[in-house]
C-alpha positions as CSV (number, residue, x, y, z in Angstrom):
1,X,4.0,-18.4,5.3
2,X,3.9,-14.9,6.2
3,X,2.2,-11.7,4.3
4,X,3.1,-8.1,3.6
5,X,1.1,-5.4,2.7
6,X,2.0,-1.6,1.7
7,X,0.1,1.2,0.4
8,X,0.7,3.7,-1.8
9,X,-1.2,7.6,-1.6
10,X,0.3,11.0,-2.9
11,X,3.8,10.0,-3.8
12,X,3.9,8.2,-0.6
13,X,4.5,4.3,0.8
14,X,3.3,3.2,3.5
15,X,4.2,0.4,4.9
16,X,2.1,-1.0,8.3
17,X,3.5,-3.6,10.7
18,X,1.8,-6.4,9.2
19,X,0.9,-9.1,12.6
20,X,-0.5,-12.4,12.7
21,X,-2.9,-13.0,15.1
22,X,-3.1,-16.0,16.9
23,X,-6.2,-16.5,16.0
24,X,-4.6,-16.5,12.7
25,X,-6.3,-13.5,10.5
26,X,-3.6,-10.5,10.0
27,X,-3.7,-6.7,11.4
28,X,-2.5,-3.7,10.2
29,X,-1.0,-2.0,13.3
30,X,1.9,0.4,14.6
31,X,5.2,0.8,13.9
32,X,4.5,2.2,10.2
33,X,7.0,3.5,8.2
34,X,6.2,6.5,5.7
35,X,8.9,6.8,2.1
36,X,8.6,9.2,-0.3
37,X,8.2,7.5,-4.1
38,X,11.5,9.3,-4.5
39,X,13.5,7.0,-1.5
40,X,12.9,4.1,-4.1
41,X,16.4,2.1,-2.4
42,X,15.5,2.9,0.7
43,X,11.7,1.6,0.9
44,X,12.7,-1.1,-1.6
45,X,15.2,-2.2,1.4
46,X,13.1,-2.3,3.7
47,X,10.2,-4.5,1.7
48,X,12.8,-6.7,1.2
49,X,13.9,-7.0,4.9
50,X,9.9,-7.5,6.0
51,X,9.9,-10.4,3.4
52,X,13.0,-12.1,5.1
53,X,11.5,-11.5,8.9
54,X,8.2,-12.7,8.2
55,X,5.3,-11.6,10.6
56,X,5.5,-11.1,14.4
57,X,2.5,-12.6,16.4
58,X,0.3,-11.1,18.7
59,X,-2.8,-11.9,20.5
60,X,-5.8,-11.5,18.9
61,X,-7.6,-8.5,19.4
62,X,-10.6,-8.3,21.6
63,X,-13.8,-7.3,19.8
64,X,-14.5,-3.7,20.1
65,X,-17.7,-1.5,18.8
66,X,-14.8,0.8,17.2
67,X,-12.4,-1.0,15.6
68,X,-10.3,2.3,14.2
69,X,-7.6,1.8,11.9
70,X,-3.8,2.3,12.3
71,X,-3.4,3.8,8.9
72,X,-5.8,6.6,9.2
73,X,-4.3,7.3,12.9
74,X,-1.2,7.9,11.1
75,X,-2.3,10.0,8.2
76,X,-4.6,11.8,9.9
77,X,-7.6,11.0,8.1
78,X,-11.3,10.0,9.4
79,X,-12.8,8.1,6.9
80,X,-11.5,4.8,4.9
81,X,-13.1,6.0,1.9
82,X,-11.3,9.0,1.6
83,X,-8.1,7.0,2.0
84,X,-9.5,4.1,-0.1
85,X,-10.0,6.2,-3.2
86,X,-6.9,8.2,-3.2
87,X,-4.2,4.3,-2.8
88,X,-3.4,1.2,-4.0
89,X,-2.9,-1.3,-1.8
90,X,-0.6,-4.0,-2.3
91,X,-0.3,-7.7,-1.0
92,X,2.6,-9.8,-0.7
93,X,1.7,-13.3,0.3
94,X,4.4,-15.8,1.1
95,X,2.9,-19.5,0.7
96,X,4.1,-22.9,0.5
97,X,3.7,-22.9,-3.0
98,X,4.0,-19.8,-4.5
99,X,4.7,-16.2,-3.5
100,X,1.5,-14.2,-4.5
101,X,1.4,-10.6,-5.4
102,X,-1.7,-8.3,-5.3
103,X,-2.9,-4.8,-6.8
104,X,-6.1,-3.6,-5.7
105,X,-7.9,-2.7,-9.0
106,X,-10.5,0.4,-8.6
107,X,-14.2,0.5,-9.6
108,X,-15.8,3.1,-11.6
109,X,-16.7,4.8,-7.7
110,X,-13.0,5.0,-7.2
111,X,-12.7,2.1,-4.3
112,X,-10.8,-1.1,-4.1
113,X,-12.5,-3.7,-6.2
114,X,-11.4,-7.6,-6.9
115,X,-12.7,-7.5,-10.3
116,X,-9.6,-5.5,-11.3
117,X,-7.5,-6.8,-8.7
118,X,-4.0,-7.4,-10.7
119,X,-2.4,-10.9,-9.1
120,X,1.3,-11.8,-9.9
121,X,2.9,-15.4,-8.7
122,X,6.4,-16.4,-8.4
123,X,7.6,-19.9,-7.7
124,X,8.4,-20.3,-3.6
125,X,11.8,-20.6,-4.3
126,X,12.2,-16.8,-6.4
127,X,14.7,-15.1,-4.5
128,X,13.0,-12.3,-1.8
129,X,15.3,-9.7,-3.5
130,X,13.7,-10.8,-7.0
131,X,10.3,-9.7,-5.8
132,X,10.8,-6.5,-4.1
133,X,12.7,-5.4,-7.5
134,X,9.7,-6.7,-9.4
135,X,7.2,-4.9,-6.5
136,X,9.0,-1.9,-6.4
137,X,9.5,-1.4,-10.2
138,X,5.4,-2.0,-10.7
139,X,4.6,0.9,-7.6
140,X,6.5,3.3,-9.7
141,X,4.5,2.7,-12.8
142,X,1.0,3.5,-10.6
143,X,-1.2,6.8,-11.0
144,X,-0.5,7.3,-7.0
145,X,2.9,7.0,-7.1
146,X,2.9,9.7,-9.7
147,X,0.5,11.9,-9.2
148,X,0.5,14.9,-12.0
149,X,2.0,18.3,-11.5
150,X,-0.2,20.9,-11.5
151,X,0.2,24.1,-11.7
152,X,-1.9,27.8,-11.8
153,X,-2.9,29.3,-15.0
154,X,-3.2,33.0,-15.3
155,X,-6.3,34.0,-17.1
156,X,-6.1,36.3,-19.9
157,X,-6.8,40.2,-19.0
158,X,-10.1,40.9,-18.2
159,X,-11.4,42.8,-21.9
160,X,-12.1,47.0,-20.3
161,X,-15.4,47.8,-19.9
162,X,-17.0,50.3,-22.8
């Protein structure tokens, strides 16, 4: 068994070290490694090799008062919210059974909800380079992979004063 899990924010993937403890819960943690949407092969590659390795263990962590977050470390950010609101996060679980794939759904406050959660399954045996096509074809159909293009509008002339 084994899991992966990727985000996707402003055109971006991110894609954490996923560990299993040996305690046996999982942890987001460093090395992560940042695509643009538009290096499809290349972060579709490298979903594909995380699949094939599985997880590395490490010792569980001790309990601490701040727990902090290896994503936001990386991007910079200071709250989960503002990160939460702005991704999807997606879930990769290889089981005995089937190969389980999750999109966090959002709520009407913008954050990660389960009642919208979208859940794929594959039979065990679907080739690993089956479901990073499928993965990687979904990501590029998402809002945050695509985020519009905006641009400034001139106003019209301001009408002379009489």
């Amino acid at each position: 068994m084994s899991l992966i899990r990727f985000y996707v924010r402003h055109e971006k993937i991110i894609l954490p070290t996923v560990a299993e403890t040996e305690a046996g819960f999982y942890v987001d943690m460093e090395p992560i490694d940042l695509f643009d949407i538009t290096a499809y092969d290349n972060w579709k590659s490298e979903l594909y090799l995380r699949l094939v390795k599985g997880n590395p263990l490490v010792p569980t962590p001790e309990r601490s008062d701040d727990p902090g977050s290896a994503i936001l470390e990386r991007l910079n950010i200071t709250k989960w919210s503002t990160f939460e609101t702005s991704a999807i996060m997606y879930t990769i679980h290889v089981g005995g059974r089937y190969i389980s794939v999750y999109r966090t759904g959002k709520g009407q406050d913008g954050m990660w909800t389960q009642d919208n959660t979208n859940v794929r399954q594959f039979a065990s045996k679907a080739p690993l380079s089956a479901i990073a096509s499928t993965v990687a074809e979904d990501v590029i159909k998402q809002p945050e992979a695509n985020r519009p293009k905006t641009s400034l509008m001139l106003a019209p002339p301001a009408k002379p004063k009489d």
